[in-house]
C-alpha positions as CSV (number, residue, x, y, z in Angstrom):
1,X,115.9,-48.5,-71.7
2,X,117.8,-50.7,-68.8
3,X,118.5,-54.1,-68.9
4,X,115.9,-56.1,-66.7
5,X,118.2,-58.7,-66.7
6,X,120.9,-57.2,-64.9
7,X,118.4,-55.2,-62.7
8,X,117.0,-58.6,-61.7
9,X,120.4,-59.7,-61.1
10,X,121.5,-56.7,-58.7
11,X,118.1,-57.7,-56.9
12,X,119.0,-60.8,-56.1
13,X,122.3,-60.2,-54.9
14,X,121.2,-57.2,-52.5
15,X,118.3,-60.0,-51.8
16,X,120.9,-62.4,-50.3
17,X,122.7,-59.5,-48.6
18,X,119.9,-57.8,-46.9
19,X,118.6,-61.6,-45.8
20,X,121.6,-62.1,-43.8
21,X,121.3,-59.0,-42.2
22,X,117.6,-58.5,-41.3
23,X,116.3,-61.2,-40.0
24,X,112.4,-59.1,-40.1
25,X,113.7,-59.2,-44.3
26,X,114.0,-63.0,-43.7
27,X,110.5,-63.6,-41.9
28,X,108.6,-61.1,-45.1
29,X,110.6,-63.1,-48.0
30,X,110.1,-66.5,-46.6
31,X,106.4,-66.2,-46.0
32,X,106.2,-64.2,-49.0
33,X,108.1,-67.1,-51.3
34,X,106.1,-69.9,-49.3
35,X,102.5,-68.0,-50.2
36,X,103.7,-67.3,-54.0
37,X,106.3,-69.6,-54.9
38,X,109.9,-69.6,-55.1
39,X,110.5,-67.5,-58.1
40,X,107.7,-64.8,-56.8
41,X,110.2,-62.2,-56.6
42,X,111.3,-60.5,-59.7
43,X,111.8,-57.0,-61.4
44,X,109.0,-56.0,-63.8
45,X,109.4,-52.9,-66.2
46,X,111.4,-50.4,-64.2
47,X,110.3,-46.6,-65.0
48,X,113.3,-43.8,-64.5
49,X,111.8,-41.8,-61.4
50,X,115.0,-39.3,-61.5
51,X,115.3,-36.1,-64.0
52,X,111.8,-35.6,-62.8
53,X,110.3,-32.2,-61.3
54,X,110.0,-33.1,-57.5
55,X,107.9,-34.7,-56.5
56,X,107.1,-38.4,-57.7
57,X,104.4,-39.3,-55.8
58,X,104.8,-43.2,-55.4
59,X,101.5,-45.3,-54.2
60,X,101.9,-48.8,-53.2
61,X,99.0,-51.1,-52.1
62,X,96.6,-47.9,-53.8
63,X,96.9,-46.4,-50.6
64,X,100.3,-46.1,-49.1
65,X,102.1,-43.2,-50.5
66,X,106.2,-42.4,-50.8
67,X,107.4,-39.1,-52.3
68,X,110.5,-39.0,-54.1
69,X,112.4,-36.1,-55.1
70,X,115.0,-36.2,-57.5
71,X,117.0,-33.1,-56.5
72,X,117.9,-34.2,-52.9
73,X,117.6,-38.2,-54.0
74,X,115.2,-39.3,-51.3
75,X,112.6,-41.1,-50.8
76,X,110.6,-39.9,-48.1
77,X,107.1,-41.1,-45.9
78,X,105.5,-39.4,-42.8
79,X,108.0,-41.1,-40.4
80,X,111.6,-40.8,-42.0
81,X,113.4,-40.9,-45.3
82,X,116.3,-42.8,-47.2
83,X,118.7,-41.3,-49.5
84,X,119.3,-43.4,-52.3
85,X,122.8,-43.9,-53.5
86,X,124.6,-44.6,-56.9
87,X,125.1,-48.8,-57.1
88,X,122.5,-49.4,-55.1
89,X,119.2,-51.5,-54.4
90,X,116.7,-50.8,-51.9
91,X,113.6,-52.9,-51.2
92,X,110.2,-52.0,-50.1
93,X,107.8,-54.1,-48.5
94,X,106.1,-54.8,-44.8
95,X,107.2,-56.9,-42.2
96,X,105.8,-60.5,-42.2
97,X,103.1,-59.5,-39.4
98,X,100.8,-56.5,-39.7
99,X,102.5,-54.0,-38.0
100,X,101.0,-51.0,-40.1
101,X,104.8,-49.8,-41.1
102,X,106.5,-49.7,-44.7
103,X,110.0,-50.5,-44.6
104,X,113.0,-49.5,-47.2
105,X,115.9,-52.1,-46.9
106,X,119.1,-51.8,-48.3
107,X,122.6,-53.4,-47.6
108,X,123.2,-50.4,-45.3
109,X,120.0,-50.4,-43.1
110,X,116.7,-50.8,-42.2
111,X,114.4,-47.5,-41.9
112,X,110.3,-47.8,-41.6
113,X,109.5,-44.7,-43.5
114,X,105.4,-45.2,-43.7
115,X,102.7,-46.0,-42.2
116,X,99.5,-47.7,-43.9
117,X,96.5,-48.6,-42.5
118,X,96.0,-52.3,-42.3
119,X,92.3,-52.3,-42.0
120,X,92.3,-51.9,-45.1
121,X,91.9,-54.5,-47.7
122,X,94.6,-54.2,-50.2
123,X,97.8,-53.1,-48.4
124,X,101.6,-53.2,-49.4
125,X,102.8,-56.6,-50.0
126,X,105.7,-58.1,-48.0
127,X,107.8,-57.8,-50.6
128,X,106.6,-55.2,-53.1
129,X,109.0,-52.9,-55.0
130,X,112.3,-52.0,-55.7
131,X,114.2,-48.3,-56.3
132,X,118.0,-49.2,-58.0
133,X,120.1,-46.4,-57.6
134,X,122.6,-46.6,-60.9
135,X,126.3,-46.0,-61.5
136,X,125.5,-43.2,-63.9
137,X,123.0,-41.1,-61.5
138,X,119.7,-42.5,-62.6
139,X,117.2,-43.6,-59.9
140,X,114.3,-46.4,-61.3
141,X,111.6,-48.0,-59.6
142,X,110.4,-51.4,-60.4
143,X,106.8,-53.2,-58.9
144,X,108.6,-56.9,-57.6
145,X,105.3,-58.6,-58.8
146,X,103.6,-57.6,-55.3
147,X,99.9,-58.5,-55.3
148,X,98.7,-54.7,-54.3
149,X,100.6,-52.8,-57.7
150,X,102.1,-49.7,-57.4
151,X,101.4,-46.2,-59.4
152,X,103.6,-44.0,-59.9
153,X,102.8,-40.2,-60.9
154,X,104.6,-37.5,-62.1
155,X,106.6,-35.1,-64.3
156,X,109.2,-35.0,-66.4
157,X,111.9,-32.0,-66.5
158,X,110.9,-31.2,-70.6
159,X,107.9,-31.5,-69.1
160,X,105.3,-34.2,-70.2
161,X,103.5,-35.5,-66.9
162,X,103.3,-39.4,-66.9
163,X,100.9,-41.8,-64.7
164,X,102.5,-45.6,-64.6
165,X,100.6,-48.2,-63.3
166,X,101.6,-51.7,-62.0
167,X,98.5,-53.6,-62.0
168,X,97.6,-57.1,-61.8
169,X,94.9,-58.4,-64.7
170,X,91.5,-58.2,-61.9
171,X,92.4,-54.2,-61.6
172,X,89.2,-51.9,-62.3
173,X,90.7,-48.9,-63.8
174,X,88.6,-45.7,-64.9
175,X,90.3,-42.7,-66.8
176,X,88.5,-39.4,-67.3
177,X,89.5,-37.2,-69.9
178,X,89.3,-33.4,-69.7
179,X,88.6,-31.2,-71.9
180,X,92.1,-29.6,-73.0
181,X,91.2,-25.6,-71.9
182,X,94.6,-24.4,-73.2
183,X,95.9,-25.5,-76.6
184,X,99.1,-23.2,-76.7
């Protein structure tokens, strides 16, 4: 679909950008690279999020979710939203201490759009996702390796629904199936 190794090279150059800028991006990535290494960082299977029926409901940590909505291009939480631009990367993640705030960064700012509860014991890694806005309109989402995963739900414009899940190996998943009630 889209080359992961040009993805993983737009995320490390908006990486280097965004570190220069923020220092609270400095603080997560450094204490996120000294707990899991150097090379901890990297884009995993992206999944397109746009040409989708608004809303995608994204949940990172299992508990912390983001709506995005294709028609307006935003990605939205309980306490603000970013648009999301062509040619761009914008990271998700937490600041180093436990404030209880997700934050989007992206070479043009800093916006805590979120807030999770951190009581709990799986929240949003420091440095968990990424959403890379592309030249030719698309919009994908990608789980950076973060130790919480991410799942991703929602439908597609022809429509087929769709359920993704970023999961490390230890994740206990259960499906139910349904009975199908309408065959037409």
């Amino acid at each position: 679909m889209h080359d992961l190794q040009s993805l993983q090279a737009k995320l490390l150059t908006t990486i280097e950008i965004i570190r220069t800028k923020y220092s609270s991006f400095d603080e997560a990535l450094t204490s996120y690279k000294g707990q899991y290494g150097e090379n901890a960082v990297k884009a995993h299977e992206p999944i397109k999020i746009s040409g989708t029926i608004d809303p995608v409901i994204i949940i990172l940590g299992r508990t912390t979710p983001l709506f995005f909505r294709d028609a307006r291009r935003t990605l939205s939480g309980s306490l603000s939203s970013v648009t999301i631009d062509p040619d761009s990367v914008y990271i998700l993640g937490r600041h180093k201490t436990l404030d209880s705030k997700l934050v989007v960064w992206s070479a043009k700012q800093e916006v805590e759009v979120e807030h999770y509860d951190a009581r709990i014991r799986i929240v949003p890694s420091r440095i968990h996702a990424a959403i890379f806005g592309l030249q030719n309109g698309d919009v994908l989402f990608s789980d950076l390796g973060s130790s919480a995963g991410s799942v991703i739900v929602g439908e597609t414009q022809k429509p087929e629904p769709f359920v993704t899940l970023y999961v490390t190996p230890k994740a206990n998943i259960q499906t139910v199936n349904l009975e199908q009630k309408y065959t037409g």
